[in-house]
VOPA-186742 format. One record per atom (N, C-alpha, C): residue number from 1; residue in three letters; atom name; y, z, x. Coordinates in nm, 4 decimals. Each point is the difference from the previous one (the first is absolute). Layout:
BEGIN
+-----+------+------+----------+----------+----------+
| pos | code | site |       c2 |       c3 |       c1 |
+-----+------+------+----------+----------+----------+
| NUM |  ALA |   CA |        Y |        Z |        X |
...
+-----+------+------+----------+----------+----------+
//
This chain:
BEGIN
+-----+------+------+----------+----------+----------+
| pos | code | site |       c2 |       c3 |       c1 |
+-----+------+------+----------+----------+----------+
|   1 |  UNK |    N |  -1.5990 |   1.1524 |   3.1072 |
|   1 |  UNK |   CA |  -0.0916 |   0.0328 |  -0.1068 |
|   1 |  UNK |    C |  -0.0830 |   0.1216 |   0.0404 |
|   2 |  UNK |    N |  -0.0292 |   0.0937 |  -0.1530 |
|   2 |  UNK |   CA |  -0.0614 |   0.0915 |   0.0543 |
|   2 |  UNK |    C |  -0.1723 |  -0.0311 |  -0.0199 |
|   3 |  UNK |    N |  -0.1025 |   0.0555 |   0.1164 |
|   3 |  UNK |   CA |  -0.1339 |  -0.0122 |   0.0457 |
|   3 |  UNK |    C |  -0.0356 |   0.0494 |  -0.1440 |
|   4 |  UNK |    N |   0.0995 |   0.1640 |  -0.0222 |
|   4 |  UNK |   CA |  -0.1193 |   0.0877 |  -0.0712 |
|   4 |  UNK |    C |  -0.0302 |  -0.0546 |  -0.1813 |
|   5 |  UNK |    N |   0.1319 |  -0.0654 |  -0.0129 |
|   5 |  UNK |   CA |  -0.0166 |  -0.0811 |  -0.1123 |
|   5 |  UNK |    C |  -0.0655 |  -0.1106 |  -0.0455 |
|   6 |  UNK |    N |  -0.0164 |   0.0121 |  -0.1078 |
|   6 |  UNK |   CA |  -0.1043 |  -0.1081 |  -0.0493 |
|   6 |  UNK |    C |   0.1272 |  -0.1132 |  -0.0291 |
|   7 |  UNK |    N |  -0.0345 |  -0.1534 |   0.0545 |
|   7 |  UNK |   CA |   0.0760 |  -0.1312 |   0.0130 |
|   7 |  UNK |    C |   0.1113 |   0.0160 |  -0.1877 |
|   8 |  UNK |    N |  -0.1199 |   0.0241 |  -0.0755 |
|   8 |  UNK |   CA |   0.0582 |  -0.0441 |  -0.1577 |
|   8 |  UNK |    C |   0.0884 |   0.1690 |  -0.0021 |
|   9 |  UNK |    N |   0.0279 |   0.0850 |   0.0731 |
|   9 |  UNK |   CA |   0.0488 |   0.0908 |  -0.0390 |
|   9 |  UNK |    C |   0.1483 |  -0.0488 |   0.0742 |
|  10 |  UNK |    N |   0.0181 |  -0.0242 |   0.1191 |
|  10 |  UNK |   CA |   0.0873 |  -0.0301 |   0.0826 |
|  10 |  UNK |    C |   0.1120 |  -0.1481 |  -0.0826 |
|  11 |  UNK |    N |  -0.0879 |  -0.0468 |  -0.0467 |
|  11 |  UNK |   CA |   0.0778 |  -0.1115 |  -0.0511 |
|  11 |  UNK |    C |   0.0206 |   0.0565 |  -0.1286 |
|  12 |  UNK |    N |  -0.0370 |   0.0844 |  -0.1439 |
|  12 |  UNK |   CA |   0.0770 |   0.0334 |  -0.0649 |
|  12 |  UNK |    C |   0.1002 |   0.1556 |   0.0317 |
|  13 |  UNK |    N |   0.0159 |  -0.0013 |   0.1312 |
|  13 |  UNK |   CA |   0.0409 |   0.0841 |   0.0350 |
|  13 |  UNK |    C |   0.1729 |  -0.0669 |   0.0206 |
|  14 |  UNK |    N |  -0.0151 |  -0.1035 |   0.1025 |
|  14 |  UNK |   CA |   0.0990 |  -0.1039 |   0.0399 |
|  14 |  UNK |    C |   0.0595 |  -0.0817 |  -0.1339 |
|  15 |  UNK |    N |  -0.0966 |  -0.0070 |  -0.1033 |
|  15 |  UNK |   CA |   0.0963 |  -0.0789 |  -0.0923 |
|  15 |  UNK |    C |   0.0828 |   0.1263 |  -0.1115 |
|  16 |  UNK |    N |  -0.0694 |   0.0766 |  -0.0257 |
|  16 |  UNK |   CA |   0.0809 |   0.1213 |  -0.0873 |
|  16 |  UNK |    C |   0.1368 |   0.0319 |   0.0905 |
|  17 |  UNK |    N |  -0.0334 |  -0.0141 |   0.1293 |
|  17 |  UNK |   CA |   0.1391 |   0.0304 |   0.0676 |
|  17 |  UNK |    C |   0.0844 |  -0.0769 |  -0.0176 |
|  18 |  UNK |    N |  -0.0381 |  -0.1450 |   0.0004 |
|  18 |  UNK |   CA |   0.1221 |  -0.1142 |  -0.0056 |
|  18 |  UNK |    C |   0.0253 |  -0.0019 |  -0.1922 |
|  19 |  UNK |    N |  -0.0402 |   0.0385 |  -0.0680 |
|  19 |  UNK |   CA |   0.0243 |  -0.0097 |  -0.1479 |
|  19 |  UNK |    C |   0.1227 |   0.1329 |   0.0264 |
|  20 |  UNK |    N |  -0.0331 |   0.1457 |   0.0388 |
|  20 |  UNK |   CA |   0.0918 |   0.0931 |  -0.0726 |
|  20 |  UNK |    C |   0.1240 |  -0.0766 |   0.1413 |
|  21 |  UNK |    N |  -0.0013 |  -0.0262 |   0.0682 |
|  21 |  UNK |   CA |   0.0962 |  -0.0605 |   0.0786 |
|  21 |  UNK |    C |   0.1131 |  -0.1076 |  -0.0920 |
|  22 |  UNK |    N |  -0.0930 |  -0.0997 |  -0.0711 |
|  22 |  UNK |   CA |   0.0729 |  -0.0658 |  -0.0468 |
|  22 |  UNK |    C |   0.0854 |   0.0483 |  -0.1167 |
|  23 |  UNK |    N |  -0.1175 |   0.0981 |  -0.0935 |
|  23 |  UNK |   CA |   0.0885 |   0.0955 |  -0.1041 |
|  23 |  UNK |    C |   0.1159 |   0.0365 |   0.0132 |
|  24 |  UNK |    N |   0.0317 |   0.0649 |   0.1647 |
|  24 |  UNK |   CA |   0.0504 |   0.0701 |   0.0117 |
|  24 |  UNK |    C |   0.1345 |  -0.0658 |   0.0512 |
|  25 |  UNK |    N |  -0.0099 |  -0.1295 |   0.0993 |
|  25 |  UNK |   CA |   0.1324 |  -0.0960 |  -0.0339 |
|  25 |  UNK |    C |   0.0296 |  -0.0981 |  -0.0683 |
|  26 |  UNK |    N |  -0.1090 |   0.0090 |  -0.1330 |
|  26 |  UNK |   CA |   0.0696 |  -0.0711 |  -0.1223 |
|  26 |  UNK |    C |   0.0954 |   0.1394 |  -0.0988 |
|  27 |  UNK |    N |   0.0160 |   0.0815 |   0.0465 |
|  27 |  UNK |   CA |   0.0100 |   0.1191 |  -0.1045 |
|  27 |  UNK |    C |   0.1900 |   0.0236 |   0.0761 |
|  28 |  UNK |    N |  -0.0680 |  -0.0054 |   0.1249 |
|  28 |  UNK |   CA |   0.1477 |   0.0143 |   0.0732 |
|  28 |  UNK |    C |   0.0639 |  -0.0901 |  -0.0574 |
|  29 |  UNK |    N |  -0.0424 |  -0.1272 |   0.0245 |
|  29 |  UNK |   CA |   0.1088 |  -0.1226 |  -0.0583 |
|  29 |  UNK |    C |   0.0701 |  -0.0162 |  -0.1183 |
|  30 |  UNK |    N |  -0.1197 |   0.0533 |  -0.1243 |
|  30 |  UNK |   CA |   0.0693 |  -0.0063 |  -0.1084 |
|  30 |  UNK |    C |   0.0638 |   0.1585 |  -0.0158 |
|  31 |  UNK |    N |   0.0099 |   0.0765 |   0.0785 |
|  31 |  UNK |   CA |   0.0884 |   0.1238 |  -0.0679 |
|  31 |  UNK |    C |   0.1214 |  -0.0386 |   0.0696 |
|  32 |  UNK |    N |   0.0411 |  -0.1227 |   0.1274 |
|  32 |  UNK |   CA |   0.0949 |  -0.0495 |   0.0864 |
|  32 |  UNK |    C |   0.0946 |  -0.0721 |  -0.1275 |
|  33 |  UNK |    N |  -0.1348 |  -0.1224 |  -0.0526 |
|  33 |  UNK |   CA |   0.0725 |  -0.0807 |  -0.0878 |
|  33 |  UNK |    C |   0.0882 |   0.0265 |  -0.1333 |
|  34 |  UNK |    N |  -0.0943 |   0.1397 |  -0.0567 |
|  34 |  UNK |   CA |   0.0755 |   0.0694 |  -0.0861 |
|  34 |  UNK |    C |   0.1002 |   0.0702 |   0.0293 |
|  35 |  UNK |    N |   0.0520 |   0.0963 |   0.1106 |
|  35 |  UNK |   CA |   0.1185 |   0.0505 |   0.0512 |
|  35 |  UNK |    C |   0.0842 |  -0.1298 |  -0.0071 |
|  36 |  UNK |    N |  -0.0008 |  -0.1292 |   0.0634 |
|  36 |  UNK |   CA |   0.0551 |  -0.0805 |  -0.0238 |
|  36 |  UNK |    C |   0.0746 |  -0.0291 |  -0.1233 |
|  37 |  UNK |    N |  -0.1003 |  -0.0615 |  -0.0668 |
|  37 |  UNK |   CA |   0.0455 |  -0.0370 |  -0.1322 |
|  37 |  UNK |    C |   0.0824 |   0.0892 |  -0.0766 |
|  38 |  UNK |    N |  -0.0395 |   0.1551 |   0.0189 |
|  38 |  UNK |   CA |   0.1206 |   0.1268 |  -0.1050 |
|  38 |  UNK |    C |   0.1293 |  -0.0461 |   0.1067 |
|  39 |  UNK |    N |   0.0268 |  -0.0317 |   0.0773 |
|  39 |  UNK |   CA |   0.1142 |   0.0046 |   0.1348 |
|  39 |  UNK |    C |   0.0833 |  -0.1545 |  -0.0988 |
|  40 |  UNK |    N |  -0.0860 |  -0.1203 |  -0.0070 |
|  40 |  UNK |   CA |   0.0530 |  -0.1173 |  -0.0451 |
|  40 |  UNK |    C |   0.0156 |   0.0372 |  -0.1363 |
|  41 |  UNK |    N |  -0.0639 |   0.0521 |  -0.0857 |
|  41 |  UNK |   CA |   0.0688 |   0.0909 |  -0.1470 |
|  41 |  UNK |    C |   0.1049 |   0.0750 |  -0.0050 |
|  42 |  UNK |    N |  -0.0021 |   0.0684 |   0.0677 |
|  42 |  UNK |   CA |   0.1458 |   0.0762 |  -0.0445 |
|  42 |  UNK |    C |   0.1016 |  -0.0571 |   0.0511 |
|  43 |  UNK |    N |  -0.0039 |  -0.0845 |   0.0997 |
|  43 |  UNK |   CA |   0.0984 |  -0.0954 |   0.0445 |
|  43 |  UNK |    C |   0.0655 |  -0.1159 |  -0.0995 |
|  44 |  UNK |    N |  -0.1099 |  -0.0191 |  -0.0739 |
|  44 |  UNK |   CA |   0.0003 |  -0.1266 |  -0.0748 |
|  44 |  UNK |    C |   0.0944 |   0.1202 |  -0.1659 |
|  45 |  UNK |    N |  -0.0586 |   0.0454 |  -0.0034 |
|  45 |  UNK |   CA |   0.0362 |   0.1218 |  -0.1276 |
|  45 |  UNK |    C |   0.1230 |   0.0378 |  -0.0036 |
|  46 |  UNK |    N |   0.0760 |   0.0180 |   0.1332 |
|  46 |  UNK |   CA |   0.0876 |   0.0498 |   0.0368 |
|  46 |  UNK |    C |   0.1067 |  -0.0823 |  -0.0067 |
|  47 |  UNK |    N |  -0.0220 |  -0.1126 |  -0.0116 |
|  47 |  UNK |   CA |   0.0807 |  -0.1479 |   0.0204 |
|  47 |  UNK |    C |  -0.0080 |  -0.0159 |  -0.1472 |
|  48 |  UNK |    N |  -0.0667 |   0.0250 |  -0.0978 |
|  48 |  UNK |   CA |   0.0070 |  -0.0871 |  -0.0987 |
|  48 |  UNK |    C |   0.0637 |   0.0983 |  -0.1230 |
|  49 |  UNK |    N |  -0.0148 |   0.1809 |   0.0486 |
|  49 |  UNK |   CA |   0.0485 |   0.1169 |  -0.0305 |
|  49 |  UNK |    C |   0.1697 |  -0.0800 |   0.0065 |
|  50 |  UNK |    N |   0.0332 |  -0.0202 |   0.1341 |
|  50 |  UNK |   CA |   0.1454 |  -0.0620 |   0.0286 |
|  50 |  UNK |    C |   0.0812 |  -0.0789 |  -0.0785 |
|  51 |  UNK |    N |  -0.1124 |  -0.1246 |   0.0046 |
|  51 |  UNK |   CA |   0.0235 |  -0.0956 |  -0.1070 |
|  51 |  UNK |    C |   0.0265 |   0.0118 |  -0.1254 |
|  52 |  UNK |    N |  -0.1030 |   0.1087 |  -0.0689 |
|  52 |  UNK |   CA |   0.0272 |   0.0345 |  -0.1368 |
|  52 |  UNK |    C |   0.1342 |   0.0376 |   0.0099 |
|  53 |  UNK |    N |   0.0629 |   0.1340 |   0.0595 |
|  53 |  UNK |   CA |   0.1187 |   0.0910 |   0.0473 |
|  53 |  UNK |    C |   0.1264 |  -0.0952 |  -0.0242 |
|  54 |  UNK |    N |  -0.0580 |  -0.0936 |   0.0873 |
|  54 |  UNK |   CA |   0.1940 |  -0.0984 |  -0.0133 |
|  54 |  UNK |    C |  -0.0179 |  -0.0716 |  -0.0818 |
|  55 |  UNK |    N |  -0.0917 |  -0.0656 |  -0.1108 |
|  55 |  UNK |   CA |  -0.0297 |  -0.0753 |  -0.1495 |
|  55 |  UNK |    C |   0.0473 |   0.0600 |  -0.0776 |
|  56 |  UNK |    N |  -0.0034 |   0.1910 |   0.0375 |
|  56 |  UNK |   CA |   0.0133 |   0.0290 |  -0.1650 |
|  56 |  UNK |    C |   0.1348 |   0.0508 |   0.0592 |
|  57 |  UNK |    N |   0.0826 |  -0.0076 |   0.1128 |
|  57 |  UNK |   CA |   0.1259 |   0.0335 |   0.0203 |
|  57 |  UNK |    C |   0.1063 |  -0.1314 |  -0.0207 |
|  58 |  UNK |    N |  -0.0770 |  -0.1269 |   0.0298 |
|  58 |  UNK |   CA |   0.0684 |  -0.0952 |   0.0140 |
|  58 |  UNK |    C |   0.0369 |  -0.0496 |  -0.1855 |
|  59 |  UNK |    N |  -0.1223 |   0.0633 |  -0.1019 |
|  59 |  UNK |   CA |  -0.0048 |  -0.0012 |  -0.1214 |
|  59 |  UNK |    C |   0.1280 |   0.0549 |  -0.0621 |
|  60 |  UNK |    N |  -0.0071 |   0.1097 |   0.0178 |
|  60 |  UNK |   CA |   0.1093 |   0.1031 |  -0.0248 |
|  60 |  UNK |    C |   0.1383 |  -0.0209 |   0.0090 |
|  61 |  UNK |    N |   0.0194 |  -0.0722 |   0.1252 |
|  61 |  UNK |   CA |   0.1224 |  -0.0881 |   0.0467 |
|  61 |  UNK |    C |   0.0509 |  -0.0632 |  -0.0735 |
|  62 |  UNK |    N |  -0.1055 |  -0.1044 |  -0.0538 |
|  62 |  UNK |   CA |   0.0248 |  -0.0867 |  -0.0776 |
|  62 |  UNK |    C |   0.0363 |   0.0224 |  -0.1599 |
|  63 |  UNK |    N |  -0.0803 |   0.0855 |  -0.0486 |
|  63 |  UNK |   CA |   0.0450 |   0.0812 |  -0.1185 |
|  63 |  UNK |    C |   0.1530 |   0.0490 |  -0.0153 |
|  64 |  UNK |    N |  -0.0033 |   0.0955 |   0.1013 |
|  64 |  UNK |   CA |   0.1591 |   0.0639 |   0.0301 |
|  64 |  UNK |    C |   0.0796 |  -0.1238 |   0.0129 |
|  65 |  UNK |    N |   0.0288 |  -0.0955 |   0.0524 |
|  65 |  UNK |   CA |   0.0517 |  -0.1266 |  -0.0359 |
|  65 |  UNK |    C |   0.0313 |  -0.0597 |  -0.0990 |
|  66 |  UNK |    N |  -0.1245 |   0.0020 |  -0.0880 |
|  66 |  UNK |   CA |  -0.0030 |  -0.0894 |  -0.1108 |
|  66 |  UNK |    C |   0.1096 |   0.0825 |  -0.1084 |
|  67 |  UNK |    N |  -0.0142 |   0.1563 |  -0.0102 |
|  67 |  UNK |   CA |   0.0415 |   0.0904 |  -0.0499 |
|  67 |  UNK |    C |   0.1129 |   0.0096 |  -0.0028 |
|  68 |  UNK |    N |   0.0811 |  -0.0199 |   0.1818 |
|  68 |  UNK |   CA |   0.1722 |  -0.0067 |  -0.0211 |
|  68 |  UNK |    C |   0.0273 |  -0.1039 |  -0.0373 |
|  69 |  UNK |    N |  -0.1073 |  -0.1770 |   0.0195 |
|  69 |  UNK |   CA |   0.1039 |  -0.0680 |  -0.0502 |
|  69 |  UNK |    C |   0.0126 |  -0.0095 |  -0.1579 |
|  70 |  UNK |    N |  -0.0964 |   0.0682 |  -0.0934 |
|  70 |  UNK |   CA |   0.0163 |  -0.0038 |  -0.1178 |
|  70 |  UNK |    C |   0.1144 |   0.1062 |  -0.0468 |
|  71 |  UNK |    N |   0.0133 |   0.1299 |   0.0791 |
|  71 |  UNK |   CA |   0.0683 |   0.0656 |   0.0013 |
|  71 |  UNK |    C |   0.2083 |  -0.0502 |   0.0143 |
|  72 |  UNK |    N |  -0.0108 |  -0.1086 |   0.0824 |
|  72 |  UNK |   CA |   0.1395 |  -0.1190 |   0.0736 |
|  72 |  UNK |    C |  -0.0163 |  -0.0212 |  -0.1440 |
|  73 |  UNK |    N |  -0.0515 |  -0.0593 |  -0.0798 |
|  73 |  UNK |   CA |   0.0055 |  -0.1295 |  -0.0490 |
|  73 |  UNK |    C |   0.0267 |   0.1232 |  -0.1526 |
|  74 |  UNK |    N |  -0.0991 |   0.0595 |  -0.0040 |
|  74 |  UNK |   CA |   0.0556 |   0.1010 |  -0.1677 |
|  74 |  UNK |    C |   0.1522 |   0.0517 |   0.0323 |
|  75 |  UNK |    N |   0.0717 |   0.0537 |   0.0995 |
|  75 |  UNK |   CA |   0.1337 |   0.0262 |   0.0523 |
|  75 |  UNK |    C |   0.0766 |  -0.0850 |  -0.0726 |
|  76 |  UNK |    N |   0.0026 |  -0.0997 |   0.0598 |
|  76 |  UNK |   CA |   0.0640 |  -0.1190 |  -0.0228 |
|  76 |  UNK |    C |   0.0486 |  -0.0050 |  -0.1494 |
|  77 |  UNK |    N |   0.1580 |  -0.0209 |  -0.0538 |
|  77 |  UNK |   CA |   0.0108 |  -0.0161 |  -0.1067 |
|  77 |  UNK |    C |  -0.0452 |  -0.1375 |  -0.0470 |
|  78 |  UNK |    N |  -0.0217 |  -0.0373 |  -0.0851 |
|  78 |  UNK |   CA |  -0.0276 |  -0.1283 |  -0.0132 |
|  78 |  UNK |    C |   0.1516 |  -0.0586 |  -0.0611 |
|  79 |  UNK |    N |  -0.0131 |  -0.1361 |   0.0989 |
|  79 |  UNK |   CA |   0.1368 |  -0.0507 |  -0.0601 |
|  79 |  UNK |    C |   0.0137 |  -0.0877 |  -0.1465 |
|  80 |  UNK |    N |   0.1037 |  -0.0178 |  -0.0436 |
|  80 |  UNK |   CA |   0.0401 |  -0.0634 |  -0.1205 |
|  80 |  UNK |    C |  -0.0166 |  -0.1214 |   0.0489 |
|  81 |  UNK |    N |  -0.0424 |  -0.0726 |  -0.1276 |
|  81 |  UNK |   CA |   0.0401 |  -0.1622 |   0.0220 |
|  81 |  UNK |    C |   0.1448 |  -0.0441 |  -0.0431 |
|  82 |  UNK |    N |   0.0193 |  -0.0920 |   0.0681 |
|  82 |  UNK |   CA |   0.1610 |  -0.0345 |  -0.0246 |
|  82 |  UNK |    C |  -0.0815 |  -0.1053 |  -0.1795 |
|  83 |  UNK |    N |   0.1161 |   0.0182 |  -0.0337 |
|  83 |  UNK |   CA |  -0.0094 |  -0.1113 |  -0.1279 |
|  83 |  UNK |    C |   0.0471 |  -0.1151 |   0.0225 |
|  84 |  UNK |    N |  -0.0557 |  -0.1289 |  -0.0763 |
|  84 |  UNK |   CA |   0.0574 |  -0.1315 |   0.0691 |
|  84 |  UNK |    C |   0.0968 |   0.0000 |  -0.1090 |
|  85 |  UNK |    N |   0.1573 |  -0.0834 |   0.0742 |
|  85 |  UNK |   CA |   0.0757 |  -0.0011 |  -0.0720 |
|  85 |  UNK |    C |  -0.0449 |  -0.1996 |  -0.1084 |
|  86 |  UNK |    N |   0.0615 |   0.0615 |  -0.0974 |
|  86 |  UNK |   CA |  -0.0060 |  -0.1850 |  -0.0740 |
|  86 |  UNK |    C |   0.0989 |  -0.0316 |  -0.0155 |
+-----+------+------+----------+----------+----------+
//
């Protein structure tokens, strides 16, 4: 402690220090936690970017499918019925 200071100067001297201290690693933490979180976003974004990708490919598939077999089936002559004999 310093002599030349007055007691009430020294102690709001010591606590302003421990406040911008704490400012200063609560500020770190949350600019830590936010780098984080954009890191778990685009990860998560990126996966679901994917997901969409093979839904609307796996869609398409299925269309093109549906398409030849209507396509088989209009081909197709249609057959005669036999007549029953009496």
């Amino acid at each position: 402690m310093d002599d030349d200071k007055p007691m009430i100067e020294q102690a709001t001297d010591a606590i302003t220090g421990a406040t911008e201290a704490t400012t200063k690693a609560v500020k770190s933490g949350a600019r830590k936690v936010r780098k984080a979180a954009k890191k778990v976003a685009k990860k998560v974004t990126k996966k679901n970017a994917t997901k969409k990708k093979a839904t609307k490919k796996a869609a398409k598939a299925k269309k093109a499918v549906k398409k030849t077999k209507a396509a088989k089936k209009a081909s197709k002559a249609p057959k005669k019925k036999k007549k029953a004999k009496r």
